[in-house]
N, C-alpha and C positions, 0 to 999 in steps of 0.2 A: 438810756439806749444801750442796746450788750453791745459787747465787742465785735467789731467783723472785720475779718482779712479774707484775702483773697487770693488765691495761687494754681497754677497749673504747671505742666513743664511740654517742653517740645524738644523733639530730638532731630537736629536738619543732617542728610544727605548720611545714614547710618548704617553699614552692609556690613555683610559679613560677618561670620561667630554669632556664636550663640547669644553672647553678650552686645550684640549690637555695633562690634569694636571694627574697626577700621581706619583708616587715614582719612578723616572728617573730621569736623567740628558738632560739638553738643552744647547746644543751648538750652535750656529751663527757664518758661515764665511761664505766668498764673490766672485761678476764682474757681473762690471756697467760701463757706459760711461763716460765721461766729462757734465762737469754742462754749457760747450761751446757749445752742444750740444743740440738737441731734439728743436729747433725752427720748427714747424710742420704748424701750421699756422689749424690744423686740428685733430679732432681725429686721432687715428688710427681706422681700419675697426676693424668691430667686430669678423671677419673670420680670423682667420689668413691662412698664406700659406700652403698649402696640402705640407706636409712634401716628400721627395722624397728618400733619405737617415736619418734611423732613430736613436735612441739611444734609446733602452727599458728597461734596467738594470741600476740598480746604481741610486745616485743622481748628478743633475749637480748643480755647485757651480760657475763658473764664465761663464757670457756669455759676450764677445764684437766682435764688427764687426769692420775690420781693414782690410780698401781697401776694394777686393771682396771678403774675407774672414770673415765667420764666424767662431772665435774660442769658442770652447764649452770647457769648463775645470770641473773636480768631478772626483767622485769614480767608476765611471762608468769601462766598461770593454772591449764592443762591439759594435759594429756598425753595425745596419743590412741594407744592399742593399736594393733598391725597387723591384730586381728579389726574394730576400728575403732569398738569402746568407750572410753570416755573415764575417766581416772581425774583427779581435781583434785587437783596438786601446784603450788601457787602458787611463784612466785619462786625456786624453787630444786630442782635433781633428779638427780639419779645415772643413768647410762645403763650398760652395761656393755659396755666398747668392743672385745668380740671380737662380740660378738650383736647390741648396740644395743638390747637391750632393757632399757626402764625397772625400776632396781631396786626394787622394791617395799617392800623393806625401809628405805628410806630414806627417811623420810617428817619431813622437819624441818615445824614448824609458825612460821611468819613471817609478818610482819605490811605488808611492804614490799620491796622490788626490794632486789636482792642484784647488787652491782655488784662484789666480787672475791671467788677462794676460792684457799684455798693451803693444803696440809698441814698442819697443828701439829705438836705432841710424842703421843703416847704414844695412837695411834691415833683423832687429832682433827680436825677443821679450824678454819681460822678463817676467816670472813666480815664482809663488810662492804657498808655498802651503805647504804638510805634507812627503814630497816625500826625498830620503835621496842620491839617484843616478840617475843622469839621462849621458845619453848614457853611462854608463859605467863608469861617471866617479863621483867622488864627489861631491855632489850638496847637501846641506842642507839646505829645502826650501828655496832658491832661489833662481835660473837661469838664464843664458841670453842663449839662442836657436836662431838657425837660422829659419828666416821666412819662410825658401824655402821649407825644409828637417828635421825639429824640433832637429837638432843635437848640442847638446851644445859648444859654445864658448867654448875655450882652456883657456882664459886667465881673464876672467869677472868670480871672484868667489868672493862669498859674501856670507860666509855659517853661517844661524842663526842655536841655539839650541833651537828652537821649532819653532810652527808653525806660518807660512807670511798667514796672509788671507784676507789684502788689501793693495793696492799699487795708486799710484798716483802722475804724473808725470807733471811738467812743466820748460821747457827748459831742461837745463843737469839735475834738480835737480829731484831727484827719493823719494818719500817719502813711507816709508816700514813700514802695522803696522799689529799685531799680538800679540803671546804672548811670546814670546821671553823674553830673561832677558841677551843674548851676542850675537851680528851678527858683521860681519867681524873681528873678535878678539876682539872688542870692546864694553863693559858693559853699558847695554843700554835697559830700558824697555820699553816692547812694540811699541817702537817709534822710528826713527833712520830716518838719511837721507843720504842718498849716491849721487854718482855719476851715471847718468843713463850709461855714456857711457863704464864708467873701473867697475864700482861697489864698488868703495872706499867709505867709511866714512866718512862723513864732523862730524871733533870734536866739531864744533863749533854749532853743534844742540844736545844738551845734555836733553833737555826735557824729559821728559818719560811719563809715565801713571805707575800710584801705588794704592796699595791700591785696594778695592775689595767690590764692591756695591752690591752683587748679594742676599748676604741674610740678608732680612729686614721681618717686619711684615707691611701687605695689611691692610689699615682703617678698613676693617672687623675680624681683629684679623688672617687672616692666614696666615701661617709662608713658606718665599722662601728655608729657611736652607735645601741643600741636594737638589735643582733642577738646579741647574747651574752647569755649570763647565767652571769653567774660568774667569776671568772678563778682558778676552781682548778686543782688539777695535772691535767696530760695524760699524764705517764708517772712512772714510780718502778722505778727498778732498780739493785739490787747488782749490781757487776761480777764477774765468774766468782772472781776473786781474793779476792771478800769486805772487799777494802782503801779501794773506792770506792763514791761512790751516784750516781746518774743521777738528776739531779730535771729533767723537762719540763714547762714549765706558760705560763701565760699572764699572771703578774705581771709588774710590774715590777724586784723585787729577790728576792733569795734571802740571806738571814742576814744583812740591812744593807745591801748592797752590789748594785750594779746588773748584772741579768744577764737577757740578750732570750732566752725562749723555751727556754733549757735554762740546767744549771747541773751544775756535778760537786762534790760533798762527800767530802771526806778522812775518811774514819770507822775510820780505826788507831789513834788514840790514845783517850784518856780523855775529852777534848773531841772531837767533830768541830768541822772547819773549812771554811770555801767555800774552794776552791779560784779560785788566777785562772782558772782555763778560761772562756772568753766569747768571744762572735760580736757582731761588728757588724754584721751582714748584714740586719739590723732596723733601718731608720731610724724618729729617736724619733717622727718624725710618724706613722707608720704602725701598723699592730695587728698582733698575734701572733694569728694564726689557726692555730695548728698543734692538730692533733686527736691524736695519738697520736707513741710511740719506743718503739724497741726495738733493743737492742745487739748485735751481731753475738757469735756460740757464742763467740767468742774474745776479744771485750771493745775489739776497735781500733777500730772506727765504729759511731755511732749514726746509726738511720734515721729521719725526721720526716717525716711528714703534715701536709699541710695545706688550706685550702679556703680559699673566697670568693671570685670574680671570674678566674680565669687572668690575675695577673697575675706574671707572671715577675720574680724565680724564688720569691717568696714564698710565693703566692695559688695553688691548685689544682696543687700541684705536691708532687714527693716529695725529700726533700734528703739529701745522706748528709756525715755529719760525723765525721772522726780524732775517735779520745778515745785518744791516745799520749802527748800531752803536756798535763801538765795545767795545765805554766806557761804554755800559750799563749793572752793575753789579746785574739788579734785572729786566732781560729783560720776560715777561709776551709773551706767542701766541699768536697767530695772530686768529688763532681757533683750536678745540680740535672736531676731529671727532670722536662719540663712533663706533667701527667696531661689539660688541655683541660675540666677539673670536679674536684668535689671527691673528694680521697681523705682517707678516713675513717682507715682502722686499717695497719696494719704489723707483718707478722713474717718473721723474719731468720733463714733455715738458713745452712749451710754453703755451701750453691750457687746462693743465691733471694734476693730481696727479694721476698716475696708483700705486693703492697699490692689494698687493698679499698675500693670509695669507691663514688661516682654515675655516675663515668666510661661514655665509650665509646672512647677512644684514647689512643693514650699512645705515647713515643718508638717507633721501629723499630730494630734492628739497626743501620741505615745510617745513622742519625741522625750527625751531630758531636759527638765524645766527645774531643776534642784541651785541651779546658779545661771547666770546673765551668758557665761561662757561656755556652753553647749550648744552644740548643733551637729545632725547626723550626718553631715557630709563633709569632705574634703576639697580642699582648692583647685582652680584651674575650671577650663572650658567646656569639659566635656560630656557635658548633661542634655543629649538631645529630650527635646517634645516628646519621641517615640519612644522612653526609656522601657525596660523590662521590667516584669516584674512586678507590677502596679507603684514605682516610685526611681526614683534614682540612687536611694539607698532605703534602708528599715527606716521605718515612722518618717517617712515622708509622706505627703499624698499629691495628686494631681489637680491643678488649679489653673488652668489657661485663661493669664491677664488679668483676672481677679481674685482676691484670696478674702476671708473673714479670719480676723484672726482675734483669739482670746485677748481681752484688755489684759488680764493677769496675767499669763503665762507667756502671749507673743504664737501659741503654736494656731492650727488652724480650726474654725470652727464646721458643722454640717452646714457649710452654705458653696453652694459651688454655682454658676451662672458664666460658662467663657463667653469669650467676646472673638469675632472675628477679625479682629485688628490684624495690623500687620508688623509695626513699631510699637505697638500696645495703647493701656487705656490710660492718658496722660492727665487726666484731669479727673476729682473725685470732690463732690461737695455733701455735705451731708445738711440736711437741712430740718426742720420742725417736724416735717411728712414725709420722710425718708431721704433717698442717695438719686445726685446726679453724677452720671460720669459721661465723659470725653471720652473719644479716642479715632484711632483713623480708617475704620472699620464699618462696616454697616448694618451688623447685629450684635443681639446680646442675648446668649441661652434660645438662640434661633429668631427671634424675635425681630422684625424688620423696623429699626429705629435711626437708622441714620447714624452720622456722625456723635450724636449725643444719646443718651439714653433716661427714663425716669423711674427707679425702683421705686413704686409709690405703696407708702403702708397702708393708703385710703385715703381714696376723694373724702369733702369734707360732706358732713352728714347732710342728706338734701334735705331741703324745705320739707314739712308735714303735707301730704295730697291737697287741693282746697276743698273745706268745707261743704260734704253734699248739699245741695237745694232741701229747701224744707217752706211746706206749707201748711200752716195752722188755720182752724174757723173757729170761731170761739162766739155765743149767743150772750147777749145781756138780756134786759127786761123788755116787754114790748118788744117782740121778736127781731129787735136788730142783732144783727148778724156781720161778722165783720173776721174777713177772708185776710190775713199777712203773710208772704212768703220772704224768702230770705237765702243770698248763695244765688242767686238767678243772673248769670251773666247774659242778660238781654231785658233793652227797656225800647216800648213796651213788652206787656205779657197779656195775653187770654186769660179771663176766667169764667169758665163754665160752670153748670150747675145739671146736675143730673143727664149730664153728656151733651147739652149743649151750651151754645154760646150765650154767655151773658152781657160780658161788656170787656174791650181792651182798655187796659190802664196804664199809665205811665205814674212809675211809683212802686212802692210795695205793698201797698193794703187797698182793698175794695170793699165798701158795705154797703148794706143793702136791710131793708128791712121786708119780712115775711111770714106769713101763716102760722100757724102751728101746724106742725111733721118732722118729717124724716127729711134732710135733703141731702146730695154728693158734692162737696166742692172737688175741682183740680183746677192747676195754671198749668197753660201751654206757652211756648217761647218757639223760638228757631233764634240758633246759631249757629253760626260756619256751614249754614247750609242745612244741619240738621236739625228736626224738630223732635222736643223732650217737651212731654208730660206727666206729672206728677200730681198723687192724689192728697189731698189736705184734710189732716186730723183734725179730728175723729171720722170716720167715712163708716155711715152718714152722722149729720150733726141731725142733734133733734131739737129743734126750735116748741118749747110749751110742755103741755103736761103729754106725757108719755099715754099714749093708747096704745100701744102692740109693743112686743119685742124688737130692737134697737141692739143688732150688735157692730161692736166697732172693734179695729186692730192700733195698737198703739206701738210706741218703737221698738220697742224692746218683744211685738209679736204674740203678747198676749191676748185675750179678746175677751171683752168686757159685755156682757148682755146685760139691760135694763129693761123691766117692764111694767107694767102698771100693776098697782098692788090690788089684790083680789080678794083681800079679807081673810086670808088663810095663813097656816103654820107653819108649811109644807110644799113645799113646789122642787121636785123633780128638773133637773136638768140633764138631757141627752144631749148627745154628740152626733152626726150620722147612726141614728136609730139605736144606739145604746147607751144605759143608763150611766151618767158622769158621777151625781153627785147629788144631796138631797139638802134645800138651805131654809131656813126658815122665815126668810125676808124677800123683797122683791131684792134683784140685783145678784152678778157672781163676775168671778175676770177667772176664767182661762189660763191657765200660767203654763201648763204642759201641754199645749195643742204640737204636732207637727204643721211644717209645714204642707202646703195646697188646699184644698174646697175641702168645707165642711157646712154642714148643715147644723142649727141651734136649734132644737123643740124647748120649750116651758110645760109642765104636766101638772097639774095641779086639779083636787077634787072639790068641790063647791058645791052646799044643797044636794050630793046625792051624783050631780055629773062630773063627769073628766072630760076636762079641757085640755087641749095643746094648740097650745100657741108657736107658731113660726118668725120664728128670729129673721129679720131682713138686716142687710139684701142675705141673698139663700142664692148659690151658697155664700159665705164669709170665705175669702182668700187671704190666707195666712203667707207671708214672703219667707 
């Protein structure tokens, strides 16, 4: 199984500044895909899909696609129809991501926000989130529901005392992170590993996250004290290899030991262990404001988000970090892109960095990419949406809520799609068939999609048309004759014989036996109301020895004339009254006729007279 984690972020009661900054609190939770994922080979379009079933209330917090389903998860309440009736599916919904239309048959009953979803075992999900009942029965953030009918498993309980707001999954093992401080009876912060199949505890991963990074003072003297709430995790992800875990969060320690803002855990053996992987690039006076990560398809760099102040490279900026070595205890970016506001979420194709925030610019092409510590702007607030200029300073460019930015360099790619958010696009999943995102807005690049949106690289290839109808006659000896068609959606069928009715069958084949001549098969049907008749090859069949000209059309449109041999060398073949071709034998096929009515003559001289013989039927219609 690859790896999947899951993550989103929300920002509650946020005004004011460019930066979102006020006397509020900022929360971040999450759903995203596997880092085995998003191999694209391509952008995604800049359009995304014209929404068919929407979600206009509430914020969404997890999005993955699993199978033909898209599960949407938040706080949300309703679901409107594209007839523009409303059905209430609170917190959690299934779309079905060739049509987008809400499955109906999925109707989990929950009691609170659903902040990640991920597959299970044996046609399940598991979720997690702020929710305290689901079907009726005790569920403290987090579930195992059935895929079919959202109704909770009887025996998979694994109830934490607070909120699950990312998950991440490889083989049995289920990696759960939030802010939790006791899940399945067992004392354990924010960190915990279970079983994906029963939801048990493995004791033997005791790591935690502790401690609490959120309030520090910005290089410019201003203070985070009083805008956070919580220093739970911001990401969770196994690496494609299933050997490591990706812990992003906003403590201070990871398993004992001091680690800013991310952490990697060894989890091959019976114990996990923290690995030395760690950054300094967090001084201790300052706060960890990162919102979200996400590991590249191939597991070398992780991507981090962050907010609060544009303060370089920390603050409103997007960072990309090696995860190659994991003994390097003073590991440096790869690059450090300035966003000018906050970027919320982060997902990682093979060709992209799609980041999602408040933004309205972000690096250019032209930018300086020669080291990690570059960027064309200077600190502080004041970078309106409406800047001059075409940027807010040189090799910038304009990008409202969503940006592409180069895996290598961090600057930004020709992909541009705003969103009309208003707090921006909080959630970003990248998946096998392109990017889903969140946000609290109701288009994207014009496009009326609700709450959520699908950049879809391509429905999956549809089925081949079915097989036209085809009816064959075919003669043995003693003039039986024997009519089979094939492709007929309707039993019985009519088959006629030189325009009329012979006999209805139930079946595919009719015989009959007859004369020597020429005769016309077809089969007639009705279905859905309409009747189809079709003609069956060779038209006409000639049952015995040939006396006259006999021409017929076969698939491919050629036309085959037979006729009886006359004792001669030489026989002349016309077309409508001009000469085709001269053959030495009875028999010729046609291979350059066009299409429509034509007439077939035989010319041939004998004893002294010329004969022409007429090809039936007369004329011959070529399709």
């Amino acid at each position: 199984m690859a790896a999947r984690r899951v993550q989103s972020v929300r920002v509650l009661v946020v005004v004011g500044l460019v930066a979102l900054m006020a006397a509020a609190l900022i929360v971040m939770a999450g759903g995203r895909s596997a880092s085995a994922q998003g191999i694209h080979g391509t952008l995604v379009p800049e359009t995304p899909r014209l929404g068919a079933d929407r979600i206009l209330d509430g914020e969404i917090m997890a999005l993955e696609q699993i199978g033909d389903r898209i599960l949407v998860g938040g706080d949300f309440t309703t679901v409107t129809l594209a007839d523009g009736s409303t059905v209430a599916q609170p917190y959690l919904a299934a779309f079905d991501a060739n049509t987008g239309l809400l499955d109906q048959t999925f109707r989990p009953a929950i009691d609170g926000a659903v902040r990640a979803v991920i597959a299970g075992p044996d046609d399940t999900l598991i979720i997690g989130g702020e929710f305290r009942s689901v079907s009726n029965r005790p569920r403290k953030k987090l579930a195992q529901i059935t895929a079919v009918d959202g109704v909770a498993t009887a025996d998979w309980v694994a109830n934490a005392n607070a909120r699950v707001s990312h998950l991440s999954a490889y083989g049995d093992r289920l990696f759960v992170g939030g802010d939790f401080t006791k899940i399945d009876g067992v004392t354990q912060s924010r960190l915990a590993e279970l079983s994906l199949a029963t939801g048990d505890i493995n004791t033997n991963f005791t790591i935690g996250s502790t401690g609490d990074r959120t309030n520090g003072t910005r290089s410019d003297g201003w203070s985070s004290v009083g805008w956070f709430k919580g220093a739970f995790i911001q990401g969770l992800e196994v690496f494609p290899d299933g050997q490591h875990l990706m812990v992003a969060h906003r403590g201070s320690h990871i398993g004992g030991q001091a680690r800013s803002a991310i952490a990697i855990i060894d989890i091959r053996g019976t114990t996990p262990v923290v690995t030395p992987y760690n950054t300094n690039l967090w001084p201790a006076s300052d706060f960890v404001g990162i919102t979200d990560a996400d590991l590249s398809p191939d597991g070398s760099y992780v991507v981090l988000t962050n907010i609060l102040g544009n303060s370089m490279p920390l603050h409103d900026s997007v960072i990309a970090f090696p995860t190659t070595d994991f003994n390097d205890n003073n590991v440096l970016p790869i690059w450090v892109t300035q966003m000018f506001d906050s970027a919320f979420s982060v997902a990682v194709s093979d060709v992209a960095v799609y980041i999602g925030g408040h933004f309205c610019w972000t690096e250019g092409p032209t930018a300086d990419a020669s080291s990690w510590d570059k960027w064309p702007g200077t600190d502080g607030n004041q970078y309106s949406c409406y800047g001059q200029g075409g940027g807010v300073f040189d090799h910038t460019v304009y990008r409202y809520h969503q940006a592409a930015l180069d895996p290598a360099t961090g600057r930004a790619l020709d992909w541009e799609s705003p969103a009309n958010s208003n707090v921006g696009a909080k959630v970003m999943t990248v998946t096998d068939r392109g990017l889903l995102v969140g946000h609290d807005g109701d288009r994207m690049n014009q496009i009326k999609v609700g709450r959520w949106g699908f950049y879809d690289l391509g429905a999956p290839t549809p089925p081949p048309p079915p097989p036209a109808p085809e009816c064959n006659a075919t003669v043995e000896d003693a003039g039986l004759i024997t009519v089979a068609w094939s492709n007929v959606n309707a039993d019985p069928v009519q088959v006629r014989r030189d325009g009329s009715w012979v006999s209805t069958v139930s079946g595919t084949s009719y015989s009959e036996t007859l004369a020597d001549g020429t005769y016309a098969y077809e089969v007639r049907w009705r279905d859905a109301g309409q009747t189809t008749t079709i003609p069956c090859t060779p038209d006409p069949l000639t049952v015995g020895e040939v006396t006259t000209c006999v021409a017929s059309v076969d698939a491919a449109s050629a036309v085959t004339l037979a006729w009886p041999d006359a004792g001669v060398t030489s026989y002349q073949v016309r077309r409508d009254g001009s000469w085709l071709t001269t053959v030495d034998a009875p028999g010729y096929t046609d291979t350059a006729v066009s299409a429509g009515d034509h007439t077939y003559v035989i010319r041939y001289r004998a004893a002294g007279v010329v004969t022409d013989l007429t090809c039936s039927p007369d004329p011959v219609t070529v399709p």
